[in-house]
N, C-alpha and C positions, 0 to 999 in steps of 0.2 A: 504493500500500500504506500509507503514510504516514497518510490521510486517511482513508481505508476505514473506520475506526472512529469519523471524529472527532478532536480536536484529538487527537496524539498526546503535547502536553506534559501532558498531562491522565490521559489513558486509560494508557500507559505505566507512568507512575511507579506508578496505583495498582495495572497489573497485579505489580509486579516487589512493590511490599508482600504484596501477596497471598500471594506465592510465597515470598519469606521468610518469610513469618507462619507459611503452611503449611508449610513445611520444620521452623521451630521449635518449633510443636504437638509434628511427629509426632517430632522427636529429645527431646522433654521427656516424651513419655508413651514410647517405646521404650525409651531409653538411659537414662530412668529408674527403669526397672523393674532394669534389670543392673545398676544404680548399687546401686540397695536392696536386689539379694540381695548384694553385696559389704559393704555396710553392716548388715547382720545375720547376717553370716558369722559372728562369734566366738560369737555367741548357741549357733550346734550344734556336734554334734561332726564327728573330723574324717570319720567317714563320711558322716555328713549334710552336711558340707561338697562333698564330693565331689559328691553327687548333686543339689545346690542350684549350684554350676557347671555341670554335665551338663546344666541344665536353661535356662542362656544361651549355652553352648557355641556350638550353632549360628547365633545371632544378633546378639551383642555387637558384630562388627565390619561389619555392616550398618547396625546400629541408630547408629553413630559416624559412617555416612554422611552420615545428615541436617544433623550440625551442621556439616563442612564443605561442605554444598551450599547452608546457611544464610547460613556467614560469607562463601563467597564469591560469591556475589548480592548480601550488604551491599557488598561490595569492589567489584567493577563495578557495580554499577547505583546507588548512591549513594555514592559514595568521599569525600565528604566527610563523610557518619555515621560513615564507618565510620574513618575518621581525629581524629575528634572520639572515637568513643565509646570505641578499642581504649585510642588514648591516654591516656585519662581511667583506663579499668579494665586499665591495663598487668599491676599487679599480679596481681590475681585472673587475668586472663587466663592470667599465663603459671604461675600455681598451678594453674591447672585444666589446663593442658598437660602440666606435671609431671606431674600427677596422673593423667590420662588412659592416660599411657607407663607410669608405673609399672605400674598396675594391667592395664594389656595384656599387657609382658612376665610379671608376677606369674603373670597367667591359664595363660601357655606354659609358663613353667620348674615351676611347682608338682607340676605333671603329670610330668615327666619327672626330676624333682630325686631325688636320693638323699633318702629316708628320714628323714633324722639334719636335713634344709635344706625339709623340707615346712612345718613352721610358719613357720619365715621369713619363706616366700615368700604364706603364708596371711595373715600381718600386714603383707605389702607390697602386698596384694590390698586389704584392707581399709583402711588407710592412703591407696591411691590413688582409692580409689571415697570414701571422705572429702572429700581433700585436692578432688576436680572436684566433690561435691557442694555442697562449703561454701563455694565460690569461685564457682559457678554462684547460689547465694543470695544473696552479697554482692554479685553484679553485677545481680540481680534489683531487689533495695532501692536501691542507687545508679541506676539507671536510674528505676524510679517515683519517685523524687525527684530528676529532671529533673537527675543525676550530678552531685547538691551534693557539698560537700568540707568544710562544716563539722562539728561533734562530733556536732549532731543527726542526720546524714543518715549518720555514719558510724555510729551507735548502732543506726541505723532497719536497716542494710545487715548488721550482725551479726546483728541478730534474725531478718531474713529468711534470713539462712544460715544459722541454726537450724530454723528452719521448716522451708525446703526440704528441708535434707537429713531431716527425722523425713518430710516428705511422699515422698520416695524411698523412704526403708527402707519405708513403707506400702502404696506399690504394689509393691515388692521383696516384702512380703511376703502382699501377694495374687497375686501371677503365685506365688509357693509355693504358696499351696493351692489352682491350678487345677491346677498340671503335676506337686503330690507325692500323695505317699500317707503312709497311718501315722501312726507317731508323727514325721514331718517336718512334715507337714501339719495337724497339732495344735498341733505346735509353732510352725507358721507363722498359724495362727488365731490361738494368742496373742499374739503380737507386733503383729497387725493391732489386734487390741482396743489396746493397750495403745498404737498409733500413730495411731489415728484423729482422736487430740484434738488432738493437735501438727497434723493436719493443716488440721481446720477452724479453729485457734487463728490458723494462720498464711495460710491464706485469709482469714481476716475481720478478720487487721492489715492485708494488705496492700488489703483492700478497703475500710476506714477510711483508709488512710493516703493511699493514690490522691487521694479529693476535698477531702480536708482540705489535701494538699497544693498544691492548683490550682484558682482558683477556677472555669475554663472545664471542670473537669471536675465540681465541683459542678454544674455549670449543667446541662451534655450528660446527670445522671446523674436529679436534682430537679427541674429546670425541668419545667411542666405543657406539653405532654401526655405528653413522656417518663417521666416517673414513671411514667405509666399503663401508656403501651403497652412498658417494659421490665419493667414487674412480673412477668411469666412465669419472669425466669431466676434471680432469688432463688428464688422458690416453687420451682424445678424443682431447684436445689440444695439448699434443704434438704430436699424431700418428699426425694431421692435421697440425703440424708444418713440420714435417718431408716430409709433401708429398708437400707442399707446396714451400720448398727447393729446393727439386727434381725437379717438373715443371718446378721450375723457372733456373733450368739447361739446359732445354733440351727444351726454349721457343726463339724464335718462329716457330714453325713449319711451314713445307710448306703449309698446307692448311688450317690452322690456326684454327685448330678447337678445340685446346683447349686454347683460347686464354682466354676466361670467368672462368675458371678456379682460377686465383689467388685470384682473385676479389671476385669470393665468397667462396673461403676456408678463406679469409681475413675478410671478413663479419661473417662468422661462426666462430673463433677467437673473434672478434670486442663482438658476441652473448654471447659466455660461458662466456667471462673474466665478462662482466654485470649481466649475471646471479649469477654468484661467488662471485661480490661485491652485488648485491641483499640481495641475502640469508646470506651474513655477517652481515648486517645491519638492515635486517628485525628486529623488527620493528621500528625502530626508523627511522627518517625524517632529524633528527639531530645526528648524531651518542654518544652517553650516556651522550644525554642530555634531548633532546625531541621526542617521539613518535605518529607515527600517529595518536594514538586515542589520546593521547593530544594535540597535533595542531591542530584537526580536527575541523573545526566549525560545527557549532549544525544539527544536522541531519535534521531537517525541512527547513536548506539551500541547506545543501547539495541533496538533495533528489530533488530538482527545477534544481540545477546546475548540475546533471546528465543526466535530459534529455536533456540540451542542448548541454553537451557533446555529449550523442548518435547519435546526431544529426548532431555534427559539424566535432567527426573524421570518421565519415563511408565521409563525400564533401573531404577533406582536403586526406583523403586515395585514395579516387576515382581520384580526378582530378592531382594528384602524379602520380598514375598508368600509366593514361592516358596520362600523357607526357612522360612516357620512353616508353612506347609501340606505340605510336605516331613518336618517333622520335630513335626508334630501329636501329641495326647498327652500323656499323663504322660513324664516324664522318665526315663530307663535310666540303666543303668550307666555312666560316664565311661570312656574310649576313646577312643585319640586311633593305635591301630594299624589 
């Protein structure tokens, strides 16, 4: 079994990247959409509040899946990144932890709170979907800068926490105007207008910042004949920025039938930009410091802790599916008897 594939020190390590890669995709495009309707919560009122929960209700703690199936595949399968990296962003980490709980219990108690403790818990909603979006940006910037610690890299790591979280509120506020109606979903038009620029601002610092920080990533990204044959995924991001503009000029329609629309030109964005920093980065785990095949633990580990993966993202994919296709739609009234 070992051999079957090929050197397994080889084939291994880049299956288990894979598998984290993908697990972090789909928990930054899912859990970031519930991040940004919590991040442009105070924007409506509280009946519109209501029904802008109502409408991740059935999905938030699915979508929170992904990212512990993320960190712990970094933990067994390279335990040295993941000992270098938590370490390095102890902080952030355990702010975006914080913040994760808050805004979970927020979610529960808001709902059942007397009356007089509903705002409260509506600024402890918004506060924790904050506190894991600007923590999650901060670790974004300190990782593309190979987890420097000087003033520049802390400077670069604030910006990108800015970014992210306005890139959150923008798909938070396209998953709005696919799943509302009304004056919600007006409301949620305007907000996308008004967030699209923070998004490609902070896309194309961190797509500057990437090869100016690395010279082997200048090379992977300029060097002839890559220039040529990756020219597809610039063009494909902004032709897709451009029509995504557009939509979002001429939205909502009477019959609302392109309302899914922004949502997933937003996702497909959310897609290339990770592919983009992928292939920057490939192969390191740690950006020029450590790589996959040297984080990897020993292949007669890893080779046990594969089928348990096979095993656990085909349940964790399924039972995902199965609550958006379950609760397909515009979003109803909030209910939780």
């Amino acid at each position: 079994m070992m051999t079957l594939f090929g050197d397994p020190n080889l084939w291994l390590p880049a299956t288990f990247a894979a598998l984290m890669g993908l697990s972090i995709l789909i928990y930054v495009v899912l859990d970031g959409f519930d991040l940004g309707v919590g991040l442009v919560s105070p924007l409506a009122t509280e009946a519109e509040r209501d029904r802008m929960i109502a409408s991740i209700g059935p999905f938030w703690d699915a979508n929170e899946t992904w990212l512990v199936l993320a960190i712990g595949l970094l933990l067994v399968a390279f335990p040295t990144a993941h000992g270098l990296i938590l370490s390095t962003l102890y902080l952030p980490v355990a702010v975006m932890l914080i913040g994760l709980i808050l805004r979970g219990v927020a979610f529960e108690f808001r709902v059942k709170a007397p009356a007089s403790q509903k705002r409260m818990w509506d600024h402890a909603f918004f506060g924790g979907s904050a506190m894991a979006s600007l923590s999650q940006g901060y670790m974004l910037g300190s990782y593309v800068l190979g987890l420097g610690t000087g003033w520049g890299a802390i400077a670069f790591s604030l910006l990108t926490a800015v970014f992210l979280t306005v890139a959150y509120s923008f798909i938070g506020a396209t998953w709005l105007i696919f799943k509302t109606e009304d004056i919600l979903q007006k409301k949620a038009v305007k907000w996308a207008k008004g967030g699209i620029w923070g998004v490609l601002g902070g896309l194309g610092a961190v797509s500057i910042a990437s090869p100016l920080a690395s010279e082997r990533i200048f090379e992977k990204w300029f060097a002839f004949p890559e220039i040529v044959l990756l020219a597809p995924m610039p063009i494909a991001f902004a032709a897709l920025s451009m029509l995504l503009i557009m939509a979002l000029r001429h939205l909502p329609t009477q019959n609302d039938n392109w309302a899914w629309f922004p949502f997933a030109a937003t996702v497909a964005l959310f897609v290339l930009a990770f592919v983009g920093l992928a292939y920057s980065f490939y192969p390191y785990v740690v950006p020029e410091q450590l790589t996959i095949y040297e984080a990897a633990a020993a292949p007669e580990s890893l080779i046990i802790i594969l089928f348990g993966a096979l095993f656990v993202l085909p349940v964790i994919a399924g039972y995902t599916a199965l609550s958006y296709i379950i609760f397909r739609g515009k979003a109803t009234a909030l209910r939780y008897d």
